[in-house]
C-alpha positions as CSV (number, residue, x, y, z in Angstrom):
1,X,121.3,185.3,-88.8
2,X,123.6,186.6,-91.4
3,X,123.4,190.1,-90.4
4,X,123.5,189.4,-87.0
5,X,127.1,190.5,-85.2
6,X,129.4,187.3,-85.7
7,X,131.0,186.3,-82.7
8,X,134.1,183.5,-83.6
9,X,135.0,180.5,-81.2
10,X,138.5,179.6,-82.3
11,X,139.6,176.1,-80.5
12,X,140.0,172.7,-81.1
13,X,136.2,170.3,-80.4
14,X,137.4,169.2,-77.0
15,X,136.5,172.7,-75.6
16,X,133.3,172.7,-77.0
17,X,131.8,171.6,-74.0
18,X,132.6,174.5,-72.0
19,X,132.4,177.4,-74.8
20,X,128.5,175.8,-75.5
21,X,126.9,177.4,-72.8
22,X,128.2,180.5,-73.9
23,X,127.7,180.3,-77.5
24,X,124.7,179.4,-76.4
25,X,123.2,182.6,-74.6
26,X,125.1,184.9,-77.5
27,X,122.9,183.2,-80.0
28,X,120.1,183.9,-77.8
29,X,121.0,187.5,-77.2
30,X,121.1,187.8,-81.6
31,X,124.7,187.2,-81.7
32,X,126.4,185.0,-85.0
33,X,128.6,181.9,-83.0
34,X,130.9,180.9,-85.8
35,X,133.4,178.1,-84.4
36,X,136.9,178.3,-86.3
37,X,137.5,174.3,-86.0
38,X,141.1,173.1,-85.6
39,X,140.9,169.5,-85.8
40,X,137.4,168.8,-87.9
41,X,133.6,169.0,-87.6
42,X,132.0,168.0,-85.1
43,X,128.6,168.1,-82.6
44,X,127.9,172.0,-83.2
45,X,124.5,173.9,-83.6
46,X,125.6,176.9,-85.7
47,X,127.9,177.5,-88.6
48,X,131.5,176.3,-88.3
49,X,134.7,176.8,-90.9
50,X,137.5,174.7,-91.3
51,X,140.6,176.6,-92.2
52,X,143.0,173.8,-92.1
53,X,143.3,173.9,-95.7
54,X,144.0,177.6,-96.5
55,X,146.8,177.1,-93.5
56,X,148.5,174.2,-94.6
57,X,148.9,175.9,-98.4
58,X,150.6,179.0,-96.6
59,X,152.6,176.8,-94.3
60,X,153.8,174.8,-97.3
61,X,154.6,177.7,-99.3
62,X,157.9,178.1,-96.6
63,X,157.2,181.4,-97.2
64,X,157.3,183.0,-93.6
65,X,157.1,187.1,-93.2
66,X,156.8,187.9,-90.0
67,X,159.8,189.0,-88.0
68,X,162.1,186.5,-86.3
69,X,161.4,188.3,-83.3
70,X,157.8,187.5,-83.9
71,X,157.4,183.9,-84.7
72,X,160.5,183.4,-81.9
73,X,157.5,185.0,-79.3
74,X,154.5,183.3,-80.9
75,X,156.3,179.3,-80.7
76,X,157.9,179.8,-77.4
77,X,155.7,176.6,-76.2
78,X,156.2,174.7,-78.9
79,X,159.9,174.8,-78.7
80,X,159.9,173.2,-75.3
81,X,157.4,170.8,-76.6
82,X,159.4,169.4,-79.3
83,X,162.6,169.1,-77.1
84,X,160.3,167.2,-74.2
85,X,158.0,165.3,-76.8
86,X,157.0,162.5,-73.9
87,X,155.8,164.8,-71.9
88,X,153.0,166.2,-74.0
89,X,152.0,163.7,-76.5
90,X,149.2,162.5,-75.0
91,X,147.9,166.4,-73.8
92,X,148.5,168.6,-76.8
93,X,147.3,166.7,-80.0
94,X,147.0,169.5,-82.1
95,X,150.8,170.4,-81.5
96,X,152.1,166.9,-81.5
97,X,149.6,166.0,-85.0
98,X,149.7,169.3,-86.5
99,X,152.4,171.1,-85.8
100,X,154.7,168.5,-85.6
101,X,158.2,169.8,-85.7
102,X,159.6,173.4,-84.0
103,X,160.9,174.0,-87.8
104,X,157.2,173.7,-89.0
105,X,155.6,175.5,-85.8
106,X,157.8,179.2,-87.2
107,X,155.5,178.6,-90.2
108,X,152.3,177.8,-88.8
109,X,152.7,180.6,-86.5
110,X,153.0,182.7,-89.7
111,X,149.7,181.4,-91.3
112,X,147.5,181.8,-88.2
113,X,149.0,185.1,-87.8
114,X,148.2,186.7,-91.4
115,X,144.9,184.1,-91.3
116,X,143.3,185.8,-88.4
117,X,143.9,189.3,-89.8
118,X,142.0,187.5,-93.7
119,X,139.2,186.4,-90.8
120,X,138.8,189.7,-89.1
121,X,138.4,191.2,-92.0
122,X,136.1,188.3,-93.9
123,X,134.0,188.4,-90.7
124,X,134.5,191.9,-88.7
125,X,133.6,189.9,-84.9
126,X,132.2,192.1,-82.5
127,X,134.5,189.5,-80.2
128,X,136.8,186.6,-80.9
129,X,137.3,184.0,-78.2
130,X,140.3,181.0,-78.3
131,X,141.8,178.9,-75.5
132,X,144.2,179.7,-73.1
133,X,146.1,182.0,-76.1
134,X,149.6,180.2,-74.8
135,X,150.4,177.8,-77.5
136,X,149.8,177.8,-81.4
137,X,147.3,178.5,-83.0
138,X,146.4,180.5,-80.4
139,X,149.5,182.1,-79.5
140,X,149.6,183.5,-83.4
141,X,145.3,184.1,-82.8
142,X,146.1,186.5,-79.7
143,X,149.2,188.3,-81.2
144,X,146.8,189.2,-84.7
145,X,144.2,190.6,-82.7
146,X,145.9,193.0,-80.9
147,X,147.6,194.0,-83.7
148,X,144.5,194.5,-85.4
149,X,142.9,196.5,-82.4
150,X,140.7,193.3,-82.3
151,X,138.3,192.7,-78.7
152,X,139.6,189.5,-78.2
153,X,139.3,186.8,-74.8
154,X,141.0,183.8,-73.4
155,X,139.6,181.4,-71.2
156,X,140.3,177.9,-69.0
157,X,138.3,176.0,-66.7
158,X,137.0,177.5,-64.2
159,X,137.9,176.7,-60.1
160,X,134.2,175.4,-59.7
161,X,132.7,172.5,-61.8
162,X,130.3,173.9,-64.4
163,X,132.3,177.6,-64.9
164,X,135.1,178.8,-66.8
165,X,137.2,182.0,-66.6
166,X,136.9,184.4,-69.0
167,X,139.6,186.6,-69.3
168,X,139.6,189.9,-71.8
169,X,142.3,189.9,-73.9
170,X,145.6,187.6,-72.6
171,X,145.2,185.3,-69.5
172,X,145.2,187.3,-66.6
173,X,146.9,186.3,-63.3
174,X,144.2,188.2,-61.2
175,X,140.2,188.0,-61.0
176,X,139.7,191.6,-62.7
177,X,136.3,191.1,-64.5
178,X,135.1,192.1,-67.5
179,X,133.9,195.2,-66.2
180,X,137.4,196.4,-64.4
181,X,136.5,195.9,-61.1
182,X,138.2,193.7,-58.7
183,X,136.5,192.1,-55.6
184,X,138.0,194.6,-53.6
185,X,134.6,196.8,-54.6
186,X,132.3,194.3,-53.1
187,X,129.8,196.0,-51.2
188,X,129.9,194.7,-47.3
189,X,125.9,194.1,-47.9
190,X,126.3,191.0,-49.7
191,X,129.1,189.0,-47.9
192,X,126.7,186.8,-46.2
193,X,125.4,184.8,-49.1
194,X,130.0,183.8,-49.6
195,X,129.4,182.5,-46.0
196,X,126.2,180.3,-47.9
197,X,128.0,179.6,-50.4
198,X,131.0,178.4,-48.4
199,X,129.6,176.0,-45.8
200,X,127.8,174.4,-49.3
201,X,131.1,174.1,-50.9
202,X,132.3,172.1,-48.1
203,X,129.5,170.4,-47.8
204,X,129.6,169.1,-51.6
205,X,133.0,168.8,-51.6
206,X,132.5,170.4,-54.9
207,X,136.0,169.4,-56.1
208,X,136.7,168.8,-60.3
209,X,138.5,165.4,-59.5
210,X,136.2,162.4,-57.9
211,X,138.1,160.3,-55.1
212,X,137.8,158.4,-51.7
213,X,136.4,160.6,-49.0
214,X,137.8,159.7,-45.7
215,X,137.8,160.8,-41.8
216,X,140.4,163.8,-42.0
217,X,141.1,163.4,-38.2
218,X,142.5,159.4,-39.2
219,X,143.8,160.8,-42.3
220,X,146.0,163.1,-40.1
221,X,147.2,160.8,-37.6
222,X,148.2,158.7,-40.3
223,X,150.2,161.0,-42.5
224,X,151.8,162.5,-39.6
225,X,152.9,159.5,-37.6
226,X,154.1,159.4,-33.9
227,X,155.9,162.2,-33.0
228,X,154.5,164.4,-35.7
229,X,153.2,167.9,-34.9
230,X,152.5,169.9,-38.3
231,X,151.2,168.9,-41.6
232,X,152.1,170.8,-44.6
233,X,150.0,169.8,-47.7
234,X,152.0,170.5,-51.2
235,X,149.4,169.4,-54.2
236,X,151.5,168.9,-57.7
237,X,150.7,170.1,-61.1
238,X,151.4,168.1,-64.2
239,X,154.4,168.6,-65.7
240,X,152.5,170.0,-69.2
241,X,150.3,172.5,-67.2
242,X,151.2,175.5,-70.0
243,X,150.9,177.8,-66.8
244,X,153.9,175.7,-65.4
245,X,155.7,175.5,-68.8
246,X,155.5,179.2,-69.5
247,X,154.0,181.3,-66.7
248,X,156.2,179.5,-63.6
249,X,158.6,182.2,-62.3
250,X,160.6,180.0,-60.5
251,X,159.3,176.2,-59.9
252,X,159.2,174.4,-63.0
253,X,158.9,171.2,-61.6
254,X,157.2,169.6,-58.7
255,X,160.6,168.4,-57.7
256,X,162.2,171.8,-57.1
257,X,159.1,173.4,-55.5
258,X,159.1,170.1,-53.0
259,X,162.8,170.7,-52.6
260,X,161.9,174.3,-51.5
261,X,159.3,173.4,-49.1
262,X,161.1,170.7,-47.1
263,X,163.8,173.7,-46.9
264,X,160.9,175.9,-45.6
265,X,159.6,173.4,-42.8
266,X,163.0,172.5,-41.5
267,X,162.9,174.8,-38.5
268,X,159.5,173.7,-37.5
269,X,159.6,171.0,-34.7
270,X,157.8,167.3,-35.9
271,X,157.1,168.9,-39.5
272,X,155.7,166.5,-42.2
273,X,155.3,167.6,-45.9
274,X,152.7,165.4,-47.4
275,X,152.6,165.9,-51.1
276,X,149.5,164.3,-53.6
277,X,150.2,163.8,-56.7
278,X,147.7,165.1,-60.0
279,X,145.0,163.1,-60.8
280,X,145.7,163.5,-64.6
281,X,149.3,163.2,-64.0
282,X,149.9,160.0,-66.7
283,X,153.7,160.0,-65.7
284,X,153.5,160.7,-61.3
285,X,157.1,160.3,-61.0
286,X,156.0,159.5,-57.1
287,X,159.4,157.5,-56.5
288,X,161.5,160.9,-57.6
289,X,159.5,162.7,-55.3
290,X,159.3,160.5,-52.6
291,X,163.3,161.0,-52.9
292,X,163.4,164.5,-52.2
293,X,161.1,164.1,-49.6
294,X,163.6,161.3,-47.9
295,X,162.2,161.1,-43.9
296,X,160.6,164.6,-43.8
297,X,156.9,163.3,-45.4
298,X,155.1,161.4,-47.9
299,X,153.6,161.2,-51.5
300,X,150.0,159.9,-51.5
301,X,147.8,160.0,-54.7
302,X,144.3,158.7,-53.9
303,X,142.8,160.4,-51.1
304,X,140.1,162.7,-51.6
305,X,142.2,166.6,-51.8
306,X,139.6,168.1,-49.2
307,X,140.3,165.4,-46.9
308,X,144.2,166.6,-47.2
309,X,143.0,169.9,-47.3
310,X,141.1,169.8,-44.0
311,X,143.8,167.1,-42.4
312,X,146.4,169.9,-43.0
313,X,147.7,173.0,-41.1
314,X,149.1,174.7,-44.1
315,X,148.5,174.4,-48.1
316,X,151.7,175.2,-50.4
317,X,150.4,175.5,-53.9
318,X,152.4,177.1,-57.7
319,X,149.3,178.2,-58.8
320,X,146.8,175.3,-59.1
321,X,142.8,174.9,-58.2
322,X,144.2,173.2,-54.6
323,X,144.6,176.9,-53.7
324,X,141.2,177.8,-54.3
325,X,139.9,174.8,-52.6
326,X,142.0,175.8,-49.5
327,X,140.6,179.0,-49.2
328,X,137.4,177.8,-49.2
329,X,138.1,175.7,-46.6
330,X,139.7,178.3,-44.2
331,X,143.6,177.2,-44.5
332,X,146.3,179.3,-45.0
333,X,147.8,179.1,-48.5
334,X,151.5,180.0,-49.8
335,X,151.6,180.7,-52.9
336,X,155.0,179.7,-54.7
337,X,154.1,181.5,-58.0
338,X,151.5,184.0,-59.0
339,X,147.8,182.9,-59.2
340,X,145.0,184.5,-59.8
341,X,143.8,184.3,-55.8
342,X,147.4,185.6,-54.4
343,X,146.5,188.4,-52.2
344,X,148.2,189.8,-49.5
345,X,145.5,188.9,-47.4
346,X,144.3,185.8,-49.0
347,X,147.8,184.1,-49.2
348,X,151.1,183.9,-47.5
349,X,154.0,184.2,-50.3
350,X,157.2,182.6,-50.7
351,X,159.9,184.8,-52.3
352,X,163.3,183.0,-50.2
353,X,163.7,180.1,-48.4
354,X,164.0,182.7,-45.2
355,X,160.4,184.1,-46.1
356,X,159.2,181.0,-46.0
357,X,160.4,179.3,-43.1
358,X,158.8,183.1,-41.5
359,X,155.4,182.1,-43.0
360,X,155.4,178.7,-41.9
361,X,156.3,179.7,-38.6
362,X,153.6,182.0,-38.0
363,X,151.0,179.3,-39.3
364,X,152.5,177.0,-36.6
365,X,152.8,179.4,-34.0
366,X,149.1,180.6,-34.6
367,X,150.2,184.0,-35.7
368,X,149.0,183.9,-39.3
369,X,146.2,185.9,-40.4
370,X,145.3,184.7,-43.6
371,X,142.8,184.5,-45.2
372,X,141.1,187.3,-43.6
373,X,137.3,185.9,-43.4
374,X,136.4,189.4,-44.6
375,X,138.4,189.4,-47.6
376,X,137.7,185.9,-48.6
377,X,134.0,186.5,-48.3
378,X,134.5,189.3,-51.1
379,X,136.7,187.5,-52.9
380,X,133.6,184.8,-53.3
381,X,131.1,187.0,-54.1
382,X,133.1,188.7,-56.6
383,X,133.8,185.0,-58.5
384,X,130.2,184.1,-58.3
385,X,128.8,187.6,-59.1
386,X,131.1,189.2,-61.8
387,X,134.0,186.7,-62.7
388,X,133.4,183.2,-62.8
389,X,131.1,182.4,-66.3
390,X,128.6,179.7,-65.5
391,X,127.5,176.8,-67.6
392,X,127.2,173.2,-67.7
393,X,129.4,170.6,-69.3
394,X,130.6,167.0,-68.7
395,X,134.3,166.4,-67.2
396,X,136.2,164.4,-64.8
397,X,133.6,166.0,-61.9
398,X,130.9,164.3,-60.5
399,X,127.8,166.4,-61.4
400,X,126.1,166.3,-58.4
401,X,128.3,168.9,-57.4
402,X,126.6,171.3,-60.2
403,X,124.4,172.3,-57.6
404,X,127.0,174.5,-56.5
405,X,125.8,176.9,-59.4
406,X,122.6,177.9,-58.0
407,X,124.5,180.8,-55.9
408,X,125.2,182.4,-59.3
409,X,121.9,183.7,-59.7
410,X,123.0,187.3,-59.8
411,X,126.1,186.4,-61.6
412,X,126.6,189.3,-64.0
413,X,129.4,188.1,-66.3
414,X,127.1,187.1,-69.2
415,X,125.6,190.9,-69.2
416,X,129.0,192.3,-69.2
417,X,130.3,190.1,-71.8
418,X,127.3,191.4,-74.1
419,X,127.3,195.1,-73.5
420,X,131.4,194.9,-74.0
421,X,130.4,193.1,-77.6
422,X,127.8,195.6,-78.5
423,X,130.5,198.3,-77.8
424,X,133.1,196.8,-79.9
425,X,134.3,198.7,-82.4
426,X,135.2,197.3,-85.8
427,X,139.1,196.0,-85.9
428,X,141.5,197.9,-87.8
429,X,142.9,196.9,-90.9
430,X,146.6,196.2,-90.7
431,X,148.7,194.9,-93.7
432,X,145.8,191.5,-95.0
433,X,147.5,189.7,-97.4
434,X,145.0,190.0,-100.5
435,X,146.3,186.2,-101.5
436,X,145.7,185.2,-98.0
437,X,142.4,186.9,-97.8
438,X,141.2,185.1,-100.9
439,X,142.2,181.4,-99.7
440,X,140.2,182.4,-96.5
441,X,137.3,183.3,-98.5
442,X,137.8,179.8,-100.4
443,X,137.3,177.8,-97.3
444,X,133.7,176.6,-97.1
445,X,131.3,178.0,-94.1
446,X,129.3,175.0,-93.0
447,X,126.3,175.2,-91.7
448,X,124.3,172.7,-88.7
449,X,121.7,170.3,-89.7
450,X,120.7,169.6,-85.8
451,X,120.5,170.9,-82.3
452,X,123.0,168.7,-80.7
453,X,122.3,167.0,-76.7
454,X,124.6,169.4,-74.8
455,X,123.9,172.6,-76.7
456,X,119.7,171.9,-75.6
457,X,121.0,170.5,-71.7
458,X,123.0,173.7,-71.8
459,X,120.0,176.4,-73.0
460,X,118.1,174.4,-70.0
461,X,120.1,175.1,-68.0
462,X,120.9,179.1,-69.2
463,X,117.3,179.3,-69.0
464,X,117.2,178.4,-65.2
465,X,120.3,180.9,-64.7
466,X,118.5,183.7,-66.3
């Protein structure tokens, strides 16, 4: 397939299992999946290159040209990590094992940078696609390609297991597809396969985390003891969550965003804050929290988040999948930072203290309208139609809950991704470093011997989405 339009997949192996599927049905559609590796070979059906080499000479050479202004934007994340190195060592291994220092991230971020315009140009992708785009290499990836006039896209895990999002160009804060269009432009016609979908969400509890499922009802009584009357859930993200550690407006900790909510329920009579803690959270800090909290609620940490979800009256969230889940489930949300569900009729904000004692008022009160049924039924059909990018892979779900992808059968993202590739006009040259380009060209493009178990699970499973 050497004439065949490359498409380049630019991550470390980890997120191989989600960007499979989609390599997957490019390859199918005569597209070239080249994966850029960051940390070595590994289980991958089509070619693969290893730059590390051609990057490490460049970083070595100390050599840096890019502006100050530049390499200050493109290692914003690694600056925090290297002055907080506990906190991510275990999460970020290419920044803590690569990277290394904040002195060597300036020059790293310089490589990439003049790397990926050597690549564009040793390549010309119809598309390039990296992780998240917040954090080196990634950060340096994303800046490139827009300089270069380079179709580019960013994705995370989706909300529901088995799909990612798929964001063009930087990560977006809203659910505008691929296409343009936002799920305001649902047709009315199809809102009754969201309320399918819905009652079958509940019904699998189609959660990413696997924990006790109890009796909400006794899960209530519990949390709220004798003379409670009103149970506000808060569900914590871990402190390395990059969208915490550089999109956050306001809450960078799940200390000062509990601090704000007990402020919020304080003028709501026999008001408990119950807050549980992140499954993959390897340092909880429960006691910390538990002392913000004082006699105002609790902390727990393994009960099932839809029974919390349905035991509560309101859901406080920053921006996490807990938000998603609540919608599903009918609640009203606040919303302490953006996410890509806030909506003024999805969600309840929280700009002040005053603003949100109002909103948790009118929940108690039974004044709240949100979520509107009627927008939260487009919303749905929107993610499963035109937003959310389904697959398969392995992760911390149990896959039963998989099933849930059988309501993307008209699910359009795929098509969309493929006509925006065949668009794509080439990138524009802009300043490749001839020395650059030729220790790019020096780095050897492997090829596969074998078909590996998840790429074939994953075509099975394309093939039944088709």
């Amino acid at each position: 397939m050497a004439d065949s339009p490359s498409v380049l997949f630019v991550c470390e192996s980890y997120y191989l299992r989600f960007y499979a599927p989609l390599a997957d049905r490019l390859h199918r559609s005569g597209f070239r999946p080249i994966w850029i590796t960051l940390d070595g070979p590994s289980a991958w059906p089509y070619e693969m290159l290893d730059l590390s080499p051609a990057i490490d000479d460049l970083a070595a050479s100390q050599n840096a040209v890019g502006s100050q202004e530049l390499l200050d934007r493109l290692t914003l994340f690694e600056r925090i990590v290297f002055d907080r190195p506990d906190t991510f060592k275990n999460n970020y291994s290419y920044t803590i094992k690569n990277v290394r220092t904040a002195e060597r991230a300036r020059l790293l971020a310089d490589a990439w940078y003049r790397a990926t315009l050597a690549l564009l140009d040793r390549f010309k992708p119809s598309g390039v696609f990296f992780w998240n785009g917040r954090y080196l290499p990634y950060s340096a990836l994303s800046a490139a390609c827009q300089a270069a006039g380079q179709l580019f896209f960013t994705s995370e895990i989706g909300w529901l297991p088995g799909t990612i999002f798929l964001d063009r160009g930087p990560l977006s804060t809203n659910t505008t597809d691929l296409a343009g269009r936002t799920f305001e432009s649902v047709a009315e016609t199809e809102l009754p396969r969201a309320v399918d979908f819905l009652q079958e969400y509940v019904t699998l509890r189609a959660t990413m985390v696997s924990q006790t499922i109890a009796a909400a009802p006794a899960v209530r009584q519990r949390l709220l003891g004798g003379d409670g009357k009103f149970l506000l859930l808060y569900g914590c993200q871990v402190d390395w969550d990059t969208n915490v550690v550089i999109g956050a407006r306001r809450f960078h900790s799940n200390e000062s965003a509990v601090q704000f909510l007990t402020e919020c329920v304080s003028a709501v009579p026999g008001a408990r804050v119950v807050v549980k803690t992140h499954p993959l959270d390897s340092d909880k800090k429960e006691e910390r929290l538990r002392n913000v909290l004082g006699d105002r609620g609790t902390v727990v940490s393994d009960i099932h988040p839809h029974t919390l979800i349905e035991a509560a009256d309101c859901v406080a969230i920053r921006n996490s999948t807990l938000g998603f889940e609540a919608l599903c489930y009918g609640k009203p949300v606040m919303a302490l930072e953006d996410a890509k569900y806030t909506h003024p009729r999805l969600t309840l904000g929280a700009d002040s203290i005053a603003s949100g004692q109002l909103n948790v008022s009118s929940v108690f009160t039974r004044e709240c309208r949100v979520p509107d049924p009627g927008t939260l039924r487009q919303f749905i059909v929107h993610l499963l139609d035109r937003y959310l990018v389904p697959g398969s892979y392995d992760y911390h779900f149990d896959r039963t809950t998989l099933g849930i992808l059988s309501h993307f059968e008209k699910n359009q993202s795929h098509r969309d991704l493929e006509a925006l590739l065949n668009q794509a006009a080439p990138s524009t040259r802009v300043g490749s470093d001839p020395a650059v380009e030729r220790a790019i060209a020096g780095c050897e493009l492997r090829r596969a011997t074998r078909s590996s178990s998840w790429s074939r699970r994953a075509r099975r499973i394309l093939d039944r989405l088709s």
